[in-house]
N, C-alpha and C positions, 0 to 999 in steps of 0.2 A: 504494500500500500504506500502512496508517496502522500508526504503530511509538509506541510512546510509550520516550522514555529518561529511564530513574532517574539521579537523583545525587545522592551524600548525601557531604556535607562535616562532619568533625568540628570544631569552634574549641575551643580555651580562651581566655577569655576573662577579661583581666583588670578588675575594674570590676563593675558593677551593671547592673542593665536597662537604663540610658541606653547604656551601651557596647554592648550586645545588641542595641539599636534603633536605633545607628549604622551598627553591622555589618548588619545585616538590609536598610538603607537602600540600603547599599555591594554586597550582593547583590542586589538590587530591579533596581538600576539594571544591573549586568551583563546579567542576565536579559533587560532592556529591550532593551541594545544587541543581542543575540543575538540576539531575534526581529525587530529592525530591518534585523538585517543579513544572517537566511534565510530567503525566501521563503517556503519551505515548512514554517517552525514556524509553525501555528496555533493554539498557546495555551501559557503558560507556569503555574507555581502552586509556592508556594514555603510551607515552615511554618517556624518555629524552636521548638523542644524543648530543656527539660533533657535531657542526655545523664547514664547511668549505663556503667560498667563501664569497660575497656577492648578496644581492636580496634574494628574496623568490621565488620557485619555482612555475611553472605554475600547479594550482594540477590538471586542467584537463587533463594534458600526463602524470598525475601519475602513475603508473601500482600498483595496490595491488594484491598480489599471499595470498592464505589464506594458513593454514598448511592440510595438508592431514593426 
């Protein structure tokens, strides 16, 4: 069965885009070891975004559109 799992992580972040691109580095590589160490993840993909507002969104009314 192919499942795909969301995860969405808030930070604050104190610093400028070098600290954003350390954190994002320090995420990269988790990602790495996870698919290193489960068989059956066949692909990983990750963004970073400004965040607005507060809360986390509800991900089951998420909509994802893929590209065409």
């Amino acid at each position: 069965m192919k499942v795909r799992a969301i995860l969405l992580i808030d930070l604050d972040i104190e610093g400028s885009f070098k600290e954003v691109a350390e954190e994002q580095v320090r995420i990269e590589k988790v990602l790495e070891d996870y698919m290193s160490a489960t068989p059956n993840c066949v692909g990983t993909t990750m963004d970073i975004k400004e965040r607005r507002g507060v809360g986390l969104p509800d991900l089951s009314k998420l909509k994802l559109k893929s590209a065409k």
